[in-house]
C-alpha positions as CSV (number, residue, x, y, z in Angstrom):
1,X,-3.2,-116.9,112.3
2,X,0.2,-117.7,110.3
3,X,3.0,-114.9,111.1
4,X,5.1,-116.0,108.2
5,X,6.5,-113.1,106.2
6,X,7.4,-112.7,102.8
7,X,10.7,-113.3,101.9
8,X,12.4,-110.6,100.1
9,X,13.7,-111.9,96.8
10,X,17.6,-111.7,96.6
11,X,18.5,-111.5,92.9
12,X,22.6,-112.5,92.8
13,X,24.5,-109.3,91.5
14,X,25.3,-109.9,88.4
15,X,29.3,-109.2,87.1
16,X,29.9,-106.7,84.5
17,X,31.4,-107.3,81.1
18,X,34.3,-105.5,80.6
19,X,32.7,-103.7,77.6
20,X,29.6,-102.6,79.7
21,X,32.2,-101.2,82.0
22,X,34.1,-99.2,79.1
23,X,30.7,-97.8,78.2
24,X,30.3,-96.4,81.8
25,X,33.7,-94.9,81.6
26,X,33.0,-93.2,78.6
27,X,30.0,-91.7,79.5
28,X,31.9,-90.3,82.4
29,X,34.4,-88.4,80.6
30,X,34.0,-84.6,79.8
31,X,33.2,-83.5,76.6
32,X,36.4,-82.6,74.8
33,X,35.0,-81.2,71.8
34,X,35.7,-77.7,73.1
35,X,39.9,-78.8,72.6
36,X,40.1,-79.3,76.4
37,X,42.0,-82.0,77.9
38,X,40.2,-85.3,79.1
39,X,42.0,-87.2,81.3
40,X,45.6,-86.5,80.0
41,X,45.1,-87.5,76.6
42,X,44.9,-84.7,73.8
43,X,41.8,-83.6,72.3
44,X,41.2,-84.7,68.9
45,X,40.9,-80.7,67.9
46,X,44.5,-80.0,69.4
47,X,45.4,-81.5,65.9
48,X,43.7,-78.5,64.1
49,X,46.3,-75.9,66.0
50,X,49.1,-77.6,64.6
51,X,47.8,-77.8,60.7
52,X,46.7,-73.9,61.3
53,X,50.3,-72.8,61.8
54,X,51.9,-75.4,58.9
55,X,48.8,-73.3,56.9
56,X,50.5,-70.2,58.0
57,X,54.2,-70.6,58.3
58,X,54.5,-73.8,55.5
59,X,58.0,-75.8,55.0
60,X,59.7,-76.7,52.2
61,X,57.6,-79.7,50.5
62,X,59.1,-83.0,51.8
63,X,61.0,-81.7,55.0
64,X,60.5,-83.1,58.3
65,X,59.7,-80.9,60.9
66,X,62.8,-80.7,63.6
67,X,65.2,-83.4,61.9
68,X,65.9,-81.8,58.4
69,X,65.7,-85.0,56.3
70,X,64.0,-85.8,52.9
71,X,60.7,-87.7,53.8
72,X,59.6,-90.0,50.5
73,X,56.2,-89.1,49.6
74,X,53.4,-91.8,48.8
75,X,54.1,-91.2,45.0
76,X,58.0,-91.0,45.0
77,X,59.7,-93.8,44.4
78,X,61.5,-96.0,47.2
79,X,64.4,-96.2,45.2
80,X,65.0,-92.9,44.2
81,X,67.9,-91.3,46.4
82,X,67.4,-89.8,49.7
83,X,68.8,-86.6,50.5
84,X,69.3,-85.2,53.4
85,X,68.0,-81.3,53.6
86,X,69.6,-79.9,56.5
87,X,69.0,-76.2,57.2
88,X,71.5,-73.6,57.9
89,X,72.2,-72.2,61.1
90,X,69.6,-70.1,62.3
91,X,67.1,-70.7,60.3
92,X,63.5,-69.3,59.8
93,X,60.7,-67.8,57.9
94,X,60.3,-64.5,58.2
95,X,57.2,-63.3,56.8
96,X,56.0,-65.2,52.7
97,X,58.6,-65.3,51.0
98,X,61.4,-63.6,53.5
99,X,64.0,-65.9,55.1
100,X,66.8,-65.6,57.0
101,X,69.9,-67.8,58.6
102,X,73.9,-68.1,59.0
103,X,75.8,-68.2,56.4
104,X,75.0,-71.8,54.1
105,X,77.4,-73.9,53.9
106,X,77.2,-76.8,51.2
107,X,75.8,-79.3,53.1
108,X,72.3,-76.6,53.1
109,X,72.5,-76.3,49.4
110,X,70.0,-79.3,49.2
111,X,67.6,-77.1,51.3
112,X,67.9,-73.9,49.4
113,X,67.4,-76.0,46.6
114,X,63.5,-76.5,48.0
115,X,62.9,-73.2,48.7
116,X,63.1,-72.0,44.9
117,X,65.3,-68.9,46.0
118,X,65.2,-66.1,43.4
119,X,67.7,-64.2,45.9
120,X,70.3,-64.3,48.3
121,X,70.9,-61.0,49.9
122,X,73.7,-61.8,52.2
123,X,75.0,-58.5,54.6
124,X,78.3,-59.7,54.9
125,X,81.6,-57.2,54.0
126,X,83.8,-60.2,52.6
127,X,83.9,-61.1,48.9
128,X,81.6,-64.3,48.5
129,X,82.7,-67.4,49.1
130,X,83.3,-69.1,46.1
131,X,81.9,-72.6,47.0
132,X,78.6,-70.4,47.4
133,X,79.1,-68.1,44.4
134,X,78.7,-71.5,42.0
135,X,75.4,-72.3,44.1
136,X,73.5,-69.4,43.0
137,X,75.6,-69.1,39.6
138,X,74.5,-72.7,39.0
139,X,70.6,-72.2,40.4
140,X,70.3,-68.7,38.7
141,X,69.6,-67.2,41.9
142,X,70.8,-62.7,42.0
143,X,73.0,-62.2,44.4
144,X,72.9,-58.9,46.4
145,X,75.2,-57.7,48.9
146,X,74.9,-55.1,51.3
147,X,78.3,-55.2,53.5
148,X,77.7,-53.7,56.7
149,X,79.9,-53.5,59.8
150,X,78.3,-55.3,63.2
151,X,77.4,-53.2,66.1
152,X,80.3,-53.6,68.7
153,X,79.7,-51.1,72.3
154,X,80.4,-48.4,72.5
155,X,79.9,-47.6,68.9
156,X,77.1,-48.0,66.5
157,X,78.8,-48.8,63.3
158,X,76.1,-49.9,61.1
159,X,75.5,-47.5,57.8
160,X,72.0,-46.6,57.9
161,X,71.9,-45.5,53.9
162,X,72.8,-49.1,53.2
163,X,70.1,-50.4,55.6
164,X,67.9,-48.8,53.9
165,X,68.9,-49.7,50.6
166,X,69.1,-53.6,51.9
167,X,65.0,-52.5,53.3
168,X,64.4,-51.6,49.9
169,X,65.9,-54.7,48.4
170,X,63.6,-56.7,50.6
171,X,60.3,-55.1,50.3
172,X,60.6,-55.6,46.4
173,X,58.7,-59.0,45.7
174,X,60.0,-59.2,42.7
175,X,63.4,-60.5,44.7
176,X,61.1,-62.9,46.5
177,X,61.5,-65.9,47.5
178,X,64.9,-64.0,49.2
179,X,67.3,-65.4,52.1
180,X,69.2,-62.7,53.7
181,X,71.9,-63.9,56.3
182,X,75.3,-62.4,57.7
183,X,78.0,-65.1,59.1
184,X,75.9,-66.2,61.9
185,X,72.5,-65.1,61.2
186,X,72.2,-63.1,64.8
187,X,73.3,-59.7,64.8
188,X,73.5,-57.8,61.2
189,X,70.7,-60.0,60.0
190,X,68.7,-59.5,63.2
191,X,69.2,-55.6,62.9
192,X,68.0,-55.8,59.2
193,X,65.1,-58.1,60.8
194,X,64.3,-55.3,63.3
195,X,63.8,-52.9,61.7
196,X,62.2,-54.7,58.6
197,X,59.4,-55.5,61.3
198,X,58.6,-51.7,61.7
199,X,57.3,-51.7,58.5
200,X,54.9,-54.1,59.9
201,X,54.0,-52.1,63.2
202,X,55.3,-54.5,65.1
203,X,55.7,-53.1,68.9
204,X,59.4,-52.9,70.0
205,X,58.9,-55.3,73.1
206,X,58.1,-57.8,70.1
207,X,61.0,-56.6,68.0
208,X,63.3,-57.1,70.7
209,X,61.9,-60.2,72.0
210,X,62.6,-61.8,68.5
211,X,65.9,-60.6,68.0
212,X,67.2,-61.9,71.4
213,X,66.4,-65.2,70.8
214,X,68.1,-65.3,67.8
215,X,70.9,-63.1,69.1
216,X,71.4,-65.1,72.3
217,X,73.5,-65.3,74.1
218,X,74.9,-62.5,73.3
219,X,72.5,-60.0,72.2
220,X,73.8,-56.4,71.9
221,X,72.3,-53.1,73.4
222,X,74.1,-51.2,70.5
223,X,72.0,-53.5,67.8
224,X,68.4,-52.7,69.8
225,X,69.1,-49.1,70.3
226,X,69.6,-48.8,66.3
227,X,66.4,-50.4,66.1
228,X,64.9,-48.4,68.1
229,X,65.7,-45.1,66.9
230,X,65.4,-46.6,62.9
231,X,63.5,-44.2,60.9
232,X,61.7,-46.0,58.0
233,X,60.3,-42.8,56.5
234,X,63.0,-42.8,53.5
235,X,62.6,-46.7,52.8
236,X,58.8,-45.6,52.5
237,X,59.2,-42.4,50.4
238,X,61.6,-45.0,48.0
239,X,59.4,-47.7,47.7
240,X,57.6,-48.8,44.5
241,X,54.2,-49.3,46.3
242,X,53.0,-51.8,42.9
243,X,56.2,-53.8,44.3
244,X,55.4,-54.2,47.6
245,X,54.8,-57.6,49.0
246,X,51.2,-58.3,49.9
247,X,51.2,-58.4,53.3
248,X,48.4,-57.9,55.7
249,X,50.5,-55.5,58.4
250,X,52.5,-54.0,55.6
């Protein structure tokens, strides 16, 4: 009787090919179509946060983002001129067609230039500067100034009748696209900005939140208690309602 045994039958293990390999990785990742991370790399929908907010706040056409220089266009020719658009201090967007900053200087005149300004309300008490007054002269942009004092402890100084004229100015969209700025764009302009955002029932923590950071570092408590005791009932009983901008919180 033969005791032999079968033999089981040892197959070599076989190498895998690097692509077989990068199949089996892939398979092992999670699912990043829900915008989650995978692995440390960004998720092909994190692109779709960043176009949603260019949809909502847009730039001036051919601005970078963070660097303020002209960026040629596919159809612009490469030997056209660059120039450089640099913004002026504090600079933002407000709400459509609402901006605010420092006071421009003529190196930010190519910038303005992109925004097709209709106005510059500008809050400062000093005759314009002249360098400036040709800018909007030679764009045929209206000027309107509303001189107020700053806010300086222990006294609140600013004129609340011209405030509210100012208000009045800016909730006119027939003066839009409008920049309003002071010398520095924090104080005056953020007061102006504070209380504009009443009219958009924004909550004061938010109000004050914003003006801080534009105000820092040295935000006033004279500027956020103005704010905070604002009234905006005139501006409303004033205000052409046909003229008002259409906004969603207005």
């Amino acid at each position: 009787m033969s005791h032999a045994r079968d033999q089981d039958q040892i197959v070599p293990k076989k190498d895998k090919s690097n692509a077989e390999r990068q199949v089996e990785e892939n398979e092992e990742r999670p699912d990043t179509s829900t915008g989650t991370l995978a692995f440390g790399r960004s998720s092909p929908n994190d692109n779709l946060v960043v176009i949603a907010a260019q949809d909502k706040f847009p730039i001036p056409p051919n601005i970078s983002q963070g660097f303020g220089i002209n960026i040629p266009t596919a159809d612009q020719d490469p030997n056209d001129e660059i120039v450089e658009l640099c913004p002026p201090i504090n600079f933002a967007m407000v709400a459509p067609g609402i901006y605010r900053s420092g006071m421009p200087k003529k190196k930010n005149f190519g910038f303005l230039r992109q925004l097709g300004l209709r106005s510059i309300l500008t809050l400062i008490l000093e005759e314009y500067p002249p360098m400036n007054a040709n800018f909007i002269d030679e764009n045929g942009i209206k000027y309107l100034q509303f001189g107020m004092s700053g806010n300086k402890e222990p006294f609140v100084d600013i004129d609340e009748e011209v405030m509210n004229q100012a208000l009045l100015a800016l909730l006119d969209k027939r003066n839009h696209p409008i920049l309003v700025h002071c010398n520095k764009g924090k104080h005056r302009t953020g007061c102006l900005i504070g209380c504009l955002r009443k009219f958009q029932h924004w909550s004061h923590t938010s109000i004050f939140d914003e003006y801080r950071r534009f105000s820092f570092p040295k935000s006033r408590a004279m500027d956020q208690q103005f704010i905070e005791m604002y009234d905006p009932r005139p501006v409303w009983d004033q205000a052409k309602t046909k003229y008002l901008p259409n906004w969603p919180t207005l």
